[in-house]
TIKEDREN-283031 format. One record per residue (C-alpha): residue number from 1; residue in three letters; x, y, z. Coordinates in nm, 4 decimals. Example, Ala and Ser with C-alpha at 12.3 -4.5 7.8 and 13.67 -1.06 7.14 Angstrom:
<kekes>
(keke 1, "ALA", (1.2300, -0.4500, 0.7800))
(keke 2, "SER", (1.3670, -0.1060, 0.7140))
</kekes>
This chain:
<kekes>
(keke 1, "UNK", (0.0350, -4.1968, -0.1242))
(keke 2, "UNK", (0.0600, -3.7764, -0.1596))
(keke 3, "UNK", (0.4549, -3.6962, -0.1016))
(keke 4, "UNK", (0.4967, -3.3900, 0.1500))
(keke 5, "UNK", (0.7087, -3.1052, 0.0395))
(keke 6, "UNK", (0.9965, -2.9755, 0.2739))
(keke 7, "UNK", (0.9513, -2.5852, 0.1883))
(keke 8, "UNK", (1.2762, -2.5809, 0.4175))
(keke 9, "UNK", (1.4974, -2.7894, 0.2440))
(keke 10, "UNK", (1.7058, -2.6810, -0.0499))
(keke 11, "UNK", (1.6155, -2.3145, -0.0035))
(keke 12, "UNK", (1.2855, -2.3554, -0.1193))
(keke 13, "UNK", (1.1822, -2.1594, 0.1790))
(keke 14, "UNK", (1.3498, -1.8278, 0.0657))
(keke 15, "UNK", (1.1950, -1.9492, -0.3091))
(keke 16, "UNK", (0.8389, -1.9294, -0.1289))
(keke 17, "UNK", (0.9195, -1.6303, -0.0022))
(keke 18, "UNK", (1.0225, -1.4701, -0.3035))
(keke 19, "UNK", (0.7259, -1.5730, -0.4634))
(keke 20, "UNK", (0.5142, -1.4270, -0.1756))
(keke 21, "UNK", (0.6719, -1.1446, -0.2024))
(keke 22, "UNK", (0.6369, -1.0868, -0.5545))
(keke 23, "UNK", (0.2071, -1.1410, -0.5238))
(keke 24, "UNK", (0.2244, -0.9075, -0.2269))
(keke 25, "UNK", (0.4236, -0.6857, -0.4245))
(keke 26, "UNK", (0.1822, -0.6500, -0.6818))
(keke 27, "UNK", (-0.0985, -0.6586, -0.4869))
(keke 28, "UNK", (0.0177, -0.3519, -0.2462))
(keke 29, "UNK", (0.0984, -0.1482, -0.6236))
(keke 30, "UNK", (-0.2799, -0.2285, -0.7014))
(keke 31, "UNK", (-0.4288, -0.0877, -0.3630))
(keke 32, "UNK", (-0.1956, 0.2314, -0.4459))
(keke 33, "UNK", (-0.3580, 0.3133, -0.7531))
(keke 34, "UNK", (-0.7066, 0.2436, -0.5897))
(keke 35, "UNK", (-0.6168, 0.4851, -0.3649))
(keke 36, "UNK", (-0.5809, 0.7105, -0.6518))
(keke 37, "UNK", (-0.9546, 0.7242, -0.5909))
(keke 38, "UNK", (-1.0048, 0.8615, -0.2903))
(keke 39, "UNK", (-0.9237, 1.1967, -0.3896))
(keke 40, "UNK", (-1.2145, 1.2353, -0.5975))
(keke 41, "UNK", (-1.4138, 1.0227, -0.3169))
(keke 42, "UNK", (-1.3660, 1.2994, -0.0745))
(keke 43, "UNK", (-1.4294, 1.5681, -0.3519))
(keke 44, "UNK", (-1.8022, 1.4300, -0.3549))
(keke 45, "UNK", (-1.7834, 1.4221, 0.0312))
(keke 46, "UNK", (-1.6982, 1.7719, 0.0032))
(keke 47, "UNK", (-1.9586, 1.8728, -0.2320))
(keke 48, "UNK", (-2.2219, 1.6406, -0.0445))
(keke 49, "UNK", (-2.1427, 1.8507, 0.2085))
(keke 50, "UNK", (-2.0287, 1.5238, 0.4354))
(keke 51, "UNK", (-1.6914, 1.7204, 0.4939))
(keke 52, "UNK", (-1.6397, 2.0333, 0.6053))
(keke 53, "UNK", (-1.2882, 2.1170, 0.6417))
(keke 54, "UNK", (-1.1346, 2.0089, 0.3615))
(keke 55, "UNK", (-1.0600, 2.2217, 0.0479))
(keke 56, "UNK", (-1.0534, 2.0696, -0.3263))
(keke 57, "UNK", (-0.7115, 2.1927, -0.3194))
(keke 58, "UNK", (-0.6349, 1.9325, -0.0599))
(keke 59, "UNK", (-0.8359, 1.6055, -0.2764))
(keke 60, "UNK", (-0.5919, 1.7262, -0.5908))
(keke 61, "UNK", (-0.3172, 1.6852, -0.3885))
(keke 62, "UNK", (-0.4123, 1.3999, -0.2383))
(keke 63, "UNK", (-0.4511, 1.2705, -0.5734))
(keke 64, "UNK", (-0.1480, 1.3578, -0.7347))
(keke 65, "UNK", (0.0246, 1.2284, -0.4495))
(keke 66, "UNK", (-0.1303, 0.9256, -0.4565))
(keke 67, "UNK", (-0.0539, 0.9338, -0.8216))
(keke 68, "UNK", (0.3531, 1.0258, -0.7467))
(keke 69, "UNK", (0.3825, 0.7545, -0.5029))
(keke 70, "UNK", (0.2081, 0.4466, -0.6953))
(keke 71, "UNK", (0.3873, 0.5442, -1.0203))
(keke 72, "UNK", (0.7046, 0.5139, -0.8618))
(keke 73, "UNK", (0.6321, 0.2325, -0.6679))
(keke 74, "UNK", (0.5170, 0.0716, -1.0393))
(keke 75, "UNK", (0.8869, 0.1506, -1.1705))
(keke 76, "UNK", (1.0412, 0.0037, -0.8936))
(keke 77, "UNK", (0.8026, -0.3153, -0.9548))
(keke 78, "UNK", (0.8730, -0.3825, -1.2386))
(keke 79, "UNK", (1.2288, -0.3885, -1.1914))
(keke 80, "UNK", (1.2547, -0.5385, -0.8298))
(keke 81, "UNK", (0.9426, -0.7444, -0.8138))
(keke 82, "UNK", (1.1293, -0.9539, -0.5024))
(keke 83, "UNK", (1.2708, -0.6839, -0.3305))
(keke 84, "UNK", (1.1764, -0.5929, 0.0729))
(keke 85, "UNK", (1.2911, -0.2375, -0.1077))
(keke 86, "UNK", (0.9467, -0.2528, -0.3031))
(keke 87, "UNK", (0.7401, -0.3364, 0.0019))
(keke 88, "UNK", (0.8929, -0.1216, 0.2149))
(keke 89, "UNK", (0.8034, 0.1541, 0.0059))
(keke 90, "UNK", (0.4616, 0.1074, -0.0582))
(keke 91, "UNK", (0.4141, 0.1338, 0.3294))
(keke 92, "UNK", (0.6371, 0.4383, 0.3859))
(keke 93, "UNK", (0.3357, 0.5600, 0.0478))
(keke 94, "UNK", (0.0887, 0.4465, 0.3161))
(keke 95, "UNK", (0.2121, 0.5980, 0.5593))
(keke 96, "UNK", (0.2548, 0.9527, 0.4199))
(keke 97, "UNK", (-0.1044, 0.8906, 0.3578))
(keke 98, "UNK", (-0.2025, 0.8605, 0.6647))
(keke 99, "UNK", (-0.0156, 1.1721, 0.7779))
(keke 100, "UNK", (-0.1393, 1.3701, 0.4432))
(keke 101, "UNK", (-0.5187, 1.2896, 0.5284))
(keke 102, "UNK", (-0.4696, 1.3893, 0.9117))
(keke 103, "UNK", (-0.2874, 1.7084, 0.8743))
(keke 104, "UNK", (-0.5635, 1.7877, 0.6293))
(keke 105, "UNK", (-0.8263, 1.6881, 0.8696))
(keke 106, "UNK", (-0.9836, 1.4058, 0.6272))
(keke 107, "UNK", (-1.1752, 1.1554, 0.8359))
(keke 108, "UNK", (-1.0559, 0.8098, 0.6675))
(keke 109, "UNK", (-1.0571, 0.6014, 0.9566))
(keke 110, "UNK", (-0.9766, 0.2949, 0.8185))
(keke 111, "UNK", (-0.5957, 0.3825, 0.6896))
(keke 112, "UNK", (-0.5091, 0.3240, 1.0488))
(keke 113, "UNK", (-0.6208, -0.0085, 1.0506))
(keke 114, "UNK", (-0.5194, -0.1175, 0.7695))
(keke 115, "UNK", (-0.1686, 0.0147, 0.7343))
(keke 116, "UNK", (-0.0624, -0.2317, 0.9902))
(keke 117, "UNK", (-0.2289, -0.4498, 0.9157))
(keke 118, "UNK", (-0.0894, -0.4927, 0.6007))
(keke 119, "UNK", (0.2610, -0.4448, 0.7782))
(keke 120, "UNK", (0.2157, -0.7463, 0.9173))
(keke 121, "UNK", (0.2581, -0.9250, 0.5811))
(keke 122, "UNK", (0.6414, -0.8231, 0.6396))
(keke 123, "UNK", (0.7135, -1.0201, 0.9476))
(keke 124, "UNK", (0.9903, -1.2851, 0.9128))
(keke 125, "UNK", (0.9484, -1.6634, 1.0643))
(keke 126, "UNK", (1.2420, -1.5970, 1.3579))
(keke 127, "UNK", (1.0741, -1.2553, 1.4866))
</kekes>
């Protein structure tokens, strides 16, 4: 007979969610410096002719932005893999993306789904 696990008892409910944490964590830094790639993405929109106003000024920025924010969300990692710190910082770096890529007028969509979506991976049990 298969013993069940209390994940309540003992604290091993805040041990699951440190662990959660940590894979989130790591997982958010990863999407970061994906993002890294959209800059040149939109650079080939631009030259494809699929955008028109955006400058290439705007995809280095972007870039080096994107750059900024994941390298300091990397440092932070690595230091405070558990910490709600970490997460909430690579969603205020989402955010500014968002805003970056709409005051530029870039067309990506999908950040606005996915931002809170991914938000939602913050939620405690009482709320």
């Amino acid at each position: 007979m298969q013993r069940t696990v209390n994940i309540y008892r003992d604290g091993s409910y805040e041990i699951f969610l440190r662990r959660t944490r940590v894979r989130i964590n790591r997982n958010l830094n990863i999407t970061l410096w994906a993002c890294s790639l959209a800059g040149p993405a939109i650079a080939l929109g631009l030259f494809l002719e699929f955008f028109s106003d955006v400058l290439y000024m705007d995809c280095l920025r972007f870039t080096l932005l994107v750059w900024l924010m994941a390298a300091v969300h990397t440092v932070i990692y690595h230091y405070h893999p558990d910490s709600m710190v970490t997460s909430w910082l690579s969603m205020v770096a989402f955010d500014v993306l968002i805003v970056f890529v709409a005051h530029h007028k870039i067309a990506v969509a999908m950040m606005y789904f996915f931002v809170p979506l991914l938000s939602m991976l913050f939620c405690k049990k009482g709320l």
